[in-house]
Short mmCIF file of the C-alpha atoms (twelve columns), coordinates in Angstrom:
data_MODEL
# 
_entry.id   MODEL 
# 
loop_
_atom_site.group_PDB 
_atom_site.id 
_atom_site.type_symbol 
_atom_site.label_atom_id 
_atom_site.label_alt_id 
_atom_site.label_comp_id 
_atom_site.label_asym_id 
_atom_site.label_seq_id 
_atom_site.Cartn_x 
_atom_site.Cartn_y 
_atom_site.Cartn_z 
_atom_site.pdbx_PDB_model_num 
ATOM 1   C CA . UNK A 1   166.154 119.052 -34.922 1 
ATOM 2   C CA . UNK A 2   169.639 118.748 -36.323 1 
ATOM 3   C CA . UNK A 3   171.476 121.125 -38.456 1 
ATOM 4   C CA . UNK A 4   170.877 119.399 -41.780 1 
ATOM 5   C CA . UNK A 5   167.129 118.720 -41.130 1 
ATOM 6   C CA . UNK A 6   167.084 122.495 -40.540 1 
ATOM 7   C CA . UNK A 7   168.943 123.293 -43.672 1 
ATOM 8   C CA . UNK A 8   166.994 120.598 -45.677 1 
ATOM 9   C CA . UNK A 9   163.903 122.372 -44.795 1 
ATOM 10  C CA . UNK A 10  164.570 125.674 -45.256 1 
ATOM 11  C CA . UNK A 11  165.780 125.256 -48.450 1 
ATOM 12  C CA . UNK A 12  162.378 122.543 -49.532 1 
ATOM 13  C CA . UNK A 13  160.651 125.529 -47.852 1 
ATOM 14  C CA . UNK A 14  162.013 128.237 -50.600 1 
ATOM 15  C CA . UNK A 15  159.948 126.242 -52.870 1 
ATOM 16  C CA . UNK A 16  156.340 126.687 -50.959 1 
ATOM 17  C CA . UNK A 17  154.898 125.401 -47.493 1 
ATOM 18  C CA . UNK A 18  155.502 122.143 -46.488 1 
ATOM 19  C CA . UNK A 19  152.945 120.011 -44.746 1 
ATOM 20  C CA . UNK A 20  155.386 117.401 -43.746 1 
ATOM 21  C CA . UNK A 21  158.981 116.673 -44.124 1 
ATOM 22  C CA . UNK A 22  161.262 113.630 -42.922 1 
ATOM 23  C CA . UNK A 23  164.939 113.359 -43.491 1 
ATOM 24  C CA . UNK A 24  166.426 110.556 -40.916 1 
ATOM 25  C CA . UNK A 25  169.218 111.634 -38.444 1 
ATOM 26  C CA . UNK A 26  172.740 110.900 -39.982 1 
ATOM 27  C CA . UNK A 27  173.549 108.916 -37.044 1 
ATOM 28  C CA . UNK A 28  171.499 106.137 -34.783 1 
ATOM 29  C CA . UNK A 29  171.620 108.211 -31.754 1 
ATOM 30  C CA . UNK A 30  170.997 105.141 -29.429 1 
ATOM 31  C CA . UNK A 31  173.393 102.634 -31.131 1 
ATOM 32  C CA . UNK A 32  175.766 105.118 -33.408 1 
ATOM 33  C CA . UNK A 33  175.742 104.202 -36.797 1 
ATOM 34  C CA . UNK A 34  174.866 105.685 -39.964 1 
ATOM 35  C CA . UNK A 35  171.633 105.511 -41.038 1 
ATOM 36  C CA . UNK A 36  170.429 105.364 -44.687 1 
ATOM 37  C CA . UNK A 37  169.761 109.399 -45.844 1 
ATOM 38  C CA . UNK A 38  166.411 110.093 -47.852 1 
ATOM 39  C CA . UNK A 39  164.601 113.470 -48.171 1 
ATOM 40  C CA . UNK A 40  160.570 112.915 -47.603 1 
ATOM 41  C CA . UNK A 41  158.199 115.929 -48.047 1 
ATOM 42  C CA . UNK A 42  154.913 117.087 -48.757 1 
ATOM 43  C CA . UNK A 43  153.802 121.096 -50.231 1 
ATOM 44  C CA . UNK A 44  150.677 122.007 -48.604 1 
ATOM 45  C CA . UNK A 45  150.182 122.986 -52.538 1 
ATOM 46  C CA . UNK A 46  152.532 121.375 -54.997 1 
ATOM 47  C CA . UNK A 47  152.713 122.378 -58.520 1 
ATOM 48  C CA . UNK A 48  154.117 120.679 -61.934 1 
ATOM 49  C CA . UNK A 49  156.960 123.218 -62.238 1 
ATOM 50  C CA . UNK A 50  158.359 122.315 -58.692 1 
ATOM 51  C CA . UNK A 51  158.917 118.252 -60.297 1 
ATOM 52  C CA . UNK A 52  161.537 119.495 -62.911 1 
ATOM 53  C CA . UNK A 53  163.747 120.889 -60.642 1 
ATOM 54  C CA . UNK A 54  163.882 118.002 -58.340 1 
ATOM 55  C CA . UNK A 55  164.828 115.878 -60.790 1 
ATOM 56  C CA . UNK A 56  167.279 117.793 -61.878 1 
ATOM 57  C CA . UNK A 57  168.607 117.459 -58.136 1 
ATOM 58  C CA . UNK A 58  168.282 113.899 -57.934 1 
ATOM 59  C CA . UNK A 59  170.427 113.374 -61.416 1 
ATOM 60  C CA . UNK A 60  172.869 116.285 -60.356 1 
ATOM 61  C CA . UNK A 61  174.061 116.626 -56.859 1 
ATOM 62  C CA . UNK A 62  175.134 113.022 -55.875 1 
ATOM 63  C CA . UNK A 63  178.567 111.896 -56.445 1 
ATOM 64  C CA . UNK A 64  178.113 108.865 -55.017 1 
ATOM 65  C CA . UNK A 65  175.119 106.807 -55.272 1 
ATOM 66  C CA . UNK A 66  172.709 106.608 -58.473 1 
ATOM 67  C CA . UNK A 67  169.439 109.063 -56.509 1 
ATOM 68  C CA . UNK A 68  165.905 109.237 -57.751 1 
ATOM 69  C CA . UNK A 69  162.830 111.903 -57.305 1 
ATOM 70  C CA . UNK A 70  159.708 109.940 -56.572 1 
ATOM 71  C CA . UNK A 71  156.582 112.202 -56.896 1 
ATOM 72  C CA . UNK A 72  154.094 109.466 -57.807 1 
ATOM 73  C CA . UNK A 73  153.419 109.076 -53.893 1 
ATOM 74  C CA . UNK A 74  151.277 111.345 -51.941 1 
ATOM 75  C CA . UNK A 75  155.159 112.524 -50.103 1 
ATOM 76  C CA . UNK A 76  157.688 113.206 -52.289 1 
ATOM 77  C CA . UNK A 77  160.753 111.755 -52.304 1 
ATOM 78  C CA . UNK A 78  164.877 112.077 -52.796 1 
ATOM 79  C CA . UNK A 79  165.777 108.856 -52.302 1 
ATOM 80  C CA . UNK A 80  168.837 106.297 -53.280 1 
ATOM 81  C CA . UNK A 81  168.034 103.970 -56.513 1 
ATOM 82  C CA . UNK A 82  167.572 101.119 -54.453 1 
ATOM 83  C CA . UNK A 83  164.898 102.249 -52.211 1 
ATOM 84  C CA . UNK A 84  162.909 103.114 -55.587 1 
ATOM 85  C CA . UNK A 85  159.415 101.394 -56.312 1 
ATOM 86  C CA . UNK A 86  160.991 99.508  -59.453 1 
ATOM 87  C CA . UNK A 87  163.694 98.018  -56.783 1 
ATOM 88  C CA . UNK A 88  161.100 97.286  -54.033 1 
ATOM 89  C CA . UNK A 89  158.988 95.005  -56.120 1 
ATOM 90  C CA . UNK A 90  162.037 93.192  -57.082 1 
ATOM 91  C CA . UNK A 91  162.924 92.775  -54.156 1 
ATOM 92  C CA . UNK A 92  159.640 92.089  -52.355 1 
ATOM 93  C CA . UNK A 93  160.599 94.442  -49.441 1 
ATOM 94  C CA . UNK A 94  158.856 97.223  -48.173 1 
ATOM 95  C CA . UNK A 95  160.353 100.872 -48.585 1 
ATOM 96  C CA . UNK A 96  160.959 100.661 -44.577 1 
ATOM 97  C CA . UNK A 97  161.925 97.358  -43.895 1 
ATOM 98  C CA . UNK A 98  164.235 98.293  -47.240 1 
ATOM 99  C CA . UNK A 99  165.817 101.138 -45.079 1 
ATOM 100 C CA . UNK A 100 166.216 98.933  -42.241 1 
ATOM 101 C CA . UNK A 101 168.173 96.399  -43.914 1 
ATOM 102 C CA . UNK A 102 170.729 98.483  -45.684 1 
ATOM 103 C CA . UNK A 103 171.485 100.273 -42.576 1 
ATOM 104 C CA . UNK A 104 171.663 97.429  -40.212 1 
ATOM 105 C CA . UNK A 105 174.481 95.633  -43.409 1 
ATOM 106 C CA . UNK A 106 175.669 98.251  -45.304 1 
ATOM 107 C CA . UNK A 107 177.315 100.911 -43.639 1 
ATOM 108 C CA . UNK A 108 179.451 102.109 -46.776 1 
ATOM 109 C CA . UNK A 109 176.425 102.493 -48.627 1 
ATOM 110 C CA . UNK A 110 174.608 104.545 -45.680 1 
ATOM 111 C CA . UNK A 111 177.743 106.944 -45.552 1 
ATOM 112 C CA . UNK A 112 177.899 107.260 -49.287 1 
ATOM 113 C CA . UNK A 113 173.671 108.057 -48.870 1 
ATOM 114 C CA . UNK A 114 175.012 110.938 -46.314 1 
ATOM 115 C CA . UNK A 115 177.619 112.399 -48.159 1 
ATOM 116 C CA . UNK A 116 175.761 113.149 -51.385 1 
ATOM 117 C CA . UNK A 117 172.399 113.947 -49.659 1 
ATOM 118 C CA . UNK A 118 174.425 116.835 -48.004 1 
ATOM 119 C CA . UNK A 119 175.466 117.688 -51.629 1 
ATOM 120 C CA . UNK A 120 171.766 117.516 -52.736 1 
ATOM 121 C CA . UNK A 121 170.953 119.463 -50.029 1 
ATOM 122 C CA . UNK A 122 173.664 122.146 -50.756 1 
ATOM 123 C CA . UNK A 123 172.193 122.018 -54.206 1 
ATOM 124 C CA . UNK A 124 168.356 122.844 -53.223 1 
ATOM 125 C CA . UNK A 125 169.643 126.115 -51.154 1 
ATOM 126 C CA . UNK A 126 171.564 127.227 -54.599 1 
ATOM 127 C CA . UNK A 127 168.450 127.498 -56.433 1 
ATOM 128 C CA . UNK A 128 166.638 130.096 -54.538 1 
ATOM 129 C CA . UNK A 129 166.203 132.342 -51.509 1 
ATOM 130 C CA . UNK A 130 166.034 129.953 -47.598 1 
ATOM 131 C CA . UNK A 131 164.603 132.433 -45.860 1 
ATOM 132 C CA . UNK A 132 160.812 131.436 -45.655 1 
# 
């Protein structure tokens, strides 16, 4: 586990117990590239007050890409605009093959994704106690 995966889930963790939680490594580790950054997650028990806050987040913390808080899927999701459901259908991609292509063309727009989901992330630990 890296040291932002740890931080990102210690700080979704302040919020209630997670039942599962993916945030992609910031670099391929076999090939060394950026990957595109998204925050995935699931509370064993969400509640409605917890959706407020995260898209707060999503409108707040970037600087450098346009984010959006998806909670109409069963895992939540902090995710750059164009990986949204809206943007999908448009585009008649999947949400992985999606991912796939923007990292394997766009490696500004996979840096920008890291940069401000390390600011989103620094935003989440602001907002209450990491220690659970």
């Amino acid at each position: 586990m890296t040291e932002r995966s740890e931080r990102a889930g210690r700080a979704l963790r302040a919020f209630g117990e997670l039942g599962w939680f993916r945030i992609p490594h910031t670099t391929n580790v076999f090939h060394g590239y950026e990957q595109l950054a998204f925050l995935g997650w699931r509370y064993k028990d969400p509640t409605n007050d917890m959706l407020d806050l995260f898209e707060h987040v999503a409108a707040q913390a970037p600087k450098n890409l346009e984010w959006v808080f998806d909670s109409s899927r069963r895992n939540w999701l902090l995710i750059p605009d164009r990986l949204s459901r809206e943007n999908l259908s448009a585009t008649g991609r999947s949400f992985n093959e999606m991912v796939r292509e923007i990292t394997d063309n766009e490696q500004d727009y996979c840096h920008a994704s890291n940069v401000d989901l390390d600011a989103i992330i620094s935003l989440l630990e602001s907002f209450g106690p990491v220690s659970r």
